[in-house]
C-alpha positions as semicolon CSV with decimal commas, in nm:
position;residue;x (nm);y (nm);z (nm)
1;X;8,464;10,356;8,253
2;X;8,572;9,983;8,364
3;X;8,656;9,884;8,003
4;X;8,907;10,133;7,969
5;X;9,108;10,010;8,216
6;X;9,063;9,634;8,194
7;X;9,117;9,617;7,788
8;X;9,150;9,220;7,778
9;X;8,852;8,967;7,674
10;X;9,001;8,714;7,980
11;X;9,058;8,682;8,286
12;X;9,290;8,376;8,278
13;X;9,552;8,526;8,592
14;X;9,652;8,795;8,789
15;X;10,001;8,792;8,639
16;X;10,086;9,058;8,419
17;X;9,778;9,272;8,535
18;X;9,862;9,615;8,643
19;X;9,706;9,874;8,973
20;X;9,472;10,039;8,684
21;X;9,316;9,720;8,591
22;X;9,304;9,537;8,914
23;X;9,153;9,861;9,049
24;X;8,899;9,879;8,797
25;X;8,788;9,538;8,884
26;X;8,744;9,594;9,254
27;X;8,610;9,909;9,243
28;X;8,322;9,778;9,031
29;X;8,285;9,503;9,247
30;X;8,195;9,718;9,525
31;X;7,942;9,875;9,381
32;X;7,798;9,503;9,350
33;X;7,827;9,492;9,744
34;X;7,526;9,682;9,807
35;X;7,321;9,597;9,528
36;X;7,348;9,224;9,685
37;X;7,278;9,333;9,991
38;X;6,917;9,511;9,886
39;X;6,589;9,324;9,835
40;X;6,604;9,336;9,424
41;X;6,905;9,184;9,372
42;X;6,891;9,138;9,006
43;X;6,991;9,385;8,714
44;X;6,955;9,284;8,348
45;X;7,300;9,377;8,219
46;X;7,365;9,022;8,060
47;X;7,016;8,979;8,001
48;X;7,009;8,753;7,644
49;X;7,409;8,619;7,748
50;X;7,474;8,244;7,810
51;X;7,699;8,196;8,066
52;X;7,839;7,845;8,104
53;X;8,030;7,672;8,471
54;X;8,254;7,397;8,326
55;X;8,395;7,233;8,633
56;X;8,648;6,945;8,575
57;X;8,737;6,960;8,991
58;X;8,461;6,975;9,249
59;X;8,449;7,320;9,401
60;X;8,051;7,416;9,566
61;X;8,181;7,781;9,704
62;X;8,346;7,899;9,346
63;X;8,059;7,749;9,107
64;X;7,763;7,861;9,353
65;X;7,922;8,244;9,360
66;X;7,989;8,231;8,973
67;X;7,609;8,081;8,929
68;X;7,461;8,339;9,154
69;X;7,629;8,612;9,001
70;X;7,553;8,548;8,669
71;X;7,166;8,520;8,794
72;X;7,193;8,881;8,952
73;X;7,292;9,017;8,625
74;X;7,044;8,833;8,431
75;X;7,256;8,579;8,196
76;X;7,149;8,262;8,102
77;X;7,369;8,045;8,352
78;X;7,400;7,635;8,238
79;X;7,661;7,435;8,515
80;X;7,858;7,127;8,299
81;X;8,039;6,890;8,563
82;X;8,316;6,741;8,332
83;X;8,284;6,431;8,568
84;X;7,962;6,397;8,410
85;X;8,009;6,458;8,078
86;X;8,174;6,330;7,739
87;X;8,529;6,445;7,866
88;X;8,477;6,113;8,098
89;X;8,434;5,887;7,766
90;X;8,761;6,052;7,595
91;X;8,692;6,376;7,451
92;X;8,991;6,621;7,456
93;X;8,978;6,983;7,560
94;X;9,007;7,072;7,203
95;X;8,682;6,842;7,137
96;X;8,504;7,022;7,431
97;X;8,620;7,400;7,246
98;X;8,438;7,274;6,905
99;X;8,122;7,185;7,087
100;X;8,125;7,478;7,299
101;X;8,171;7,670;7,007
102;X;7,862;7,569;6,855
103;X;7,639;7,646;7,111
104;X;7,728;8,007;7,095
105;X;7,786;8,055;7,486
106;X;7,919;8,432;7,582
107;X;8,103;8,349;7,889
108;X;8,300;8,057;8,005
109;X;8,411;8,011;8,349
110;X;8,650;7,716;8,391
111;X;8,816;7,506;8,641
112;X;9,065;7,221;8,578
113;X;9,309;7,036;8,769
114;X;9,623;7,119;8,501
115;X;9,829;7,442;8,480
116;X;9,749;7,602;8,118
117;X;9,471;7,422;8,049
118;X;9,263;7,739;8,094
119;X;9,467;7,911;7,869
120;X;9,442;7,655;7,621
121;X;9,100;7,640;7,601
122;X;9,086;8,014;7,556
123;X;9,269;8,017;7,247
124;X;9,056;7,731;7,127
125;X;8,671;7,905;7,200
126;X;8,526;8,225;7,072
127;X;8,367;8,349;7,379
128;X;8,517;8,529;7,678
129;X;8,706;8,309;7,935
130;X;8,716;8,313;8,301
131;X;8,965;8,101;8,456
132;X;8,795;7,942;8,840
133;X;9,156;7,763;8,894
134;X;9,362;7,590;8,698
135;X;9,611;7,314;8,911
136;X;9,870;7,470;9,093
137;X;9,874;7,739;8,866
138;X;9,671;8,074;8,967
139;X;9,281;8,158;9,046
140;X;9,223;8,480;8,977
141;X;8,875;8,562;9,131
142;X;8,989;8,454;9,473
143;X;9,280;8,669;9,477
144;X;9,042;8,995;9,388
145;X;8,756;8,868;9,649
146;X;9,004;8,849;9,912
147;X;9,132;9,195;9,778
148;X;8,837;9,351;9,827
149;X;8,766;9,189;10,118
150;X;9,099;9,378;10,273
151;X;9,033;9,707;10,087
152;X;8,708;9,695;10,280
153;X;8,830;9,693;10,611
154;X;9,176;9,854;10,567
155;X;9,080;10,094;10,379
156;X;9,393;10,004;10,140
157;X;9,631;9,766;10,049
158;X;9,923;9,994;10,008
159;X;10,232;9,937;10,297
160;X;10,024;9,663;10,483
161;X;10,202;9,371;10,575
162;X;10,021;8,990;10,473
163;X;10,152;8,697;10,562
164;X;10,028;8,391;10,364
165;X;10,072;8,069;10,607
166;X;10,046;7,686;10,514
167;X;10,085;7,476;10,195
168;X;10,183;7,727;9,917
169;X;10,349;7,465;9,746
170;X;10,030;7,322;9,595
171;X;9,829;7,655;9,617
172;X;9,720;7,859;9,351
173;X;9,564;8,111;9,580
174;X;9,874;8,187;9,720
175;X;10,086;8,282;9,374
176;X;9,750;8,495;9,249
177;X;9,741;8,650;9,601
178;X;10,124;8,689;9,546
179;X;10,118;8,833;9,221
180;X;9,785;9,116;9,325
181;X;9,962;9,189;9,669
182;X;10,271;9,328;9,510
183;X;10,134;9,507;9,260
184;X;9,904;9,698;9,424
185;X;10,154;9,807;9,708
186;X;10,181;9,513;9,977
187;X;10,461;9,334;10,160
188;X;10,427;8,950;10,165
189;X;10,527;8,682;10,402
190;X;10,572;8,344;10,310
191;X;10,525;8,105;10,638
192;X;10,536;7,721;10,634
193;X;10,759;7,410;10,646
194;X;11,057;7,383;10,384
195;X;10,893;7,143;10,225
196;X;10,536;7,320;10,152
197;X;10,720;7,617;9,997
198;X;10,784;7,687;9,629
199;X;11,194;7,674;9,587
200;X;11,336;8,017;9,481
201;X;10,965;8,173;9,563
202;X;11,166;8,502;9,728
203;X;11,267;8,579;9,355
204;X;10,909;8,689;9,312
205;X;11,007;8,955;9,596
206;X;10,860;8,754;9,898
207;X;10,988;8,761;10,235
208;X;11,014;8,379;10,319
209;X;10,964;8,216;10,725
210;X;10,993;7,892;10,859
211;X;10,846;7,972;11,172
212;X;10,535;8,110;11,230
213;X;10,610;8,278;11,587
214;X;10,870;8,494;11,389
215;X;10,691;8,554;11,069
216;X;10,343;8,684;11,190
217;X;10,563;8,955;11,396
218;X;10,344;9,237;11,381
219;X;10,145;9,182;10,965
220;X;9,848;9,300;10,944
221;X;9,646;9,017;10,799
222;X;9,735;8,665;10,850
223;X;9,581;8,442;10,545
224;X;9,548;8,039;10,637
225;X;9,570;7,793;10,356
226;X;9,436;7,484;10,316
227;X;9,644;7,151;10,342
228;X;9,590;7,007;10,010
229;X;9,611;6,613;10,049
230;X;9,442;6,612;9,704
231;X;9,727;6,748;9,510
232;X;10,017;6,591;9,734
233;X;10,260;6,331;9,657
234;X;10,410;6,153;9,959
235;X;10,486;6,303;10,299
236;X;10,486;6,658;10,305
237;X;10,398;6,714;10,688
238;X;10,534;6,425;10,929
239;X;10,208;6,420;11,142
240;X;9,805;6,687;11,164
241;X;9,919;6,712;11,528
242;X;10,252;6,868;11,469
243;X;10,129;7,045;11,147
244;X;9,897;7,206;11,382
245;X;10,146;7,254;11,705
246;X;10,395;7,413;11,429
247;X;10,181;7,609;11,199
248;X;9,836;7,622;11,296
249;X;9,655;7,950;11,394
250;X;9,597;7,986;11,719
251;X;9,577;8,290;11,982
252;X;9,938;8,234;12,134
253;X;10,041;8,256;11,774
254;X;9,828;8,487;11,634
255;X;9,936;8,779;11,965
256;X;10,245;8,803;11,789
257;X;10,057;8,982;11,535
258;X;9,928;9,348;11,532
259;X;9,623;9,378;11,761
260;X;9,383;9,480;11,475
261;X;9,503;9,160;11,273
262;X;9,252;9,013;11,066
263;X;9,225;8,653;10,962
264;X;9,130;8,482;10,628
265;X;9,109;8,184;10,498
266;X;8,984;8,076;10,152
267;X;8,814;7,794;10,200
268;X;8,732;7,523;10,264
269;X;8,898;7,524;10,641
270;X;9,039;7,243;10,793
271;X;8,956;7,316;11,159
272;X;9,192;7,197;11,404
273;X;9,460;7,167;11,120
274;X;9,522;7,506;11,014
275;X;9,374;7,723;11,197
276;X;9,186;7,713;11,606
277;X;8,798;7,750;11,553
278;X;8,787;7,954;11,840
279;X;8,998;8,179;11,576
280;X;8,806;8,071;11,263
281;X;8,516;8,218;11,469
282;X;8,579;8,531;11,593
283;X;8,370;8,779;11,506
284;X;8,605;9,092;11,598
285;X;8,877;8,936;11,355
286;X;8,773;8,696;11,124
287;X;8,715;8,799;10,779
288;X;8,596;8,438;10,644
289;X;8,268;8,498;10,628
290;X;8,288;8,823;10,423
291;X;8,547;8,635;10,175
292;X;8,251;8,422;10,097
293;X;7,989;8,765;10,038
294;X;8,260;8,916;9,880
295;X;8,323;8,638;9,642
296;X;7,969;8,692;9,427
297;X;8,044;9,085;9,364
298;X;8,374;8,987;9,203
299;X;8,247;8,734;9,017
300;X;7,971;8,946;8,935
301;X;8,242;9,222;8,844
């Protein structure tokens, strides 16, 4: 049934997908829910496929899931740090494409720290493509996981209100949770400092804050992002201390939402920075924990 509503051989972004497709996806991810939560975790739909991790950026949460669920539905699954290999001693992408190529792989599940060079690759290999993040640019399977990590609680994600808090500038999570949000029905909110959000970014039809007390005024799920040091150039936030006073999550910040607010985060967190741990923690209302679970059914799906 799934192929007939997600027609394409990639999945290289969430832009351009449609409810149908998006649907598709987490609907058969949810089936993968339970089957990971029973003792025989396994099923042998990719039995005989080769499913390759090429990471060019460090990432243990995304290449675990993608590894695990590629073991639960029985491919082959072979993890290539590009730190590690030729790439380091001058091989271009298109190099890496030819040898790929040759080994006959099925699936390939990238990450790499330039926009497009996902895309790239995809036109360059004859195998299907997943794109794990690609710079600034989008990452698809996070977007879905914390989807379905929503759906599951919410019921929906129709007319609920999400605020997405912190650097968005540099986040890639942010435009793919963008980009599935409003297409499946969702208002977004935009909170941070002036200078950790996109210019123009309400074009996209985002509702944009620069302060957090008025901009978590009764959403329904707040979603923390991670300060990215990694992918900053000069001072973006004068001090932690006042990032934190200003924009972190805490309680006296967080009342301001609705009372069944739920808070995410997609990893890794930054305690103290962007978000309480008293907050991180809470069992009633924190959703991080399931992000993670829900993170091997969609890459599974």
């Amino acid at each position: 049934m799934t192929e007939h509503f997600y027609p394409h051989r990639h999945l290289l972004g969430i832009q351009g997908l449609g409810p149908l497709e998006l649907t598709a996806l987490l609907d058969l991810a949810d089936g993968y829910v339970e089957q990971n939560r029973s003792v025989d975790k396994r099923k042998n739909l990719l039995r005989g496929r080769t499913l390759v991790n090429l990471f060019f950026e460090n990432s243990t949460r995304t290449r675990t899931s993608f590894e695990l669920a590629g073991k639960r539905l029985g491919a082959d699954v072979i993890n290539m740090q590009a730190s590690s290999s030729s790439v380091q001693k001058g091989e271009t992408l298109i190099d890496t494409a030819m040898t790929l190529n040759a080994m006959h792989l099925d699936v390939l599940v990238v990450r790499h720290p330039d926009s497009g060079a996902v895309k790239l690759l995809s036109e360059k290999v004859n195998c299907a493509v997943i794109n794990a993040g690609d710079g600034s640019h989008e990452h698809p399977t996070q977007a879905l996981l914390d989807a379905l990590t929503i759906r599951r609680r919410k019921g929906q994600l129709a007319g609920l209100t999400v605020a997405i808090c912190g650097d968005v500038q540099h986040s890639r999570v942010a435009r793919s949770n963008i980009y599935l949000l409003l297409t499946m029905g969702a208002r977004v909110r935009l909170i941070g400092p002036r200078t950790l959000i996109p210019t123009q970014v309400d074009r996209m039809g985002v509702e944009v804050f620069h302060d957090m007390r008025t901009g978590l005024k009764d959403v329904d799920v707040v979603m923390m992002l991670r300060i990215q040091n990694e992918r900053m150039r000069g001072n973006f936030i004068p001090s932690i201390r006042e990032y934190f006073h200003f924009f972190g999550l805490d309680y006296a910040k967080l009342s301001l939402a609705k009372p069944d607010a739920v808070i995410m985060h997609p990893g890794p967190m930054n305690r103290g920075v962007e978000i309480d741990s008293d907050v991180a923690d809470d069992v009633e209302r924190s959703l991080i924990r399931e992000q993670v679970e829900m993170g091997v059914a969609v890459r599974m799906a």
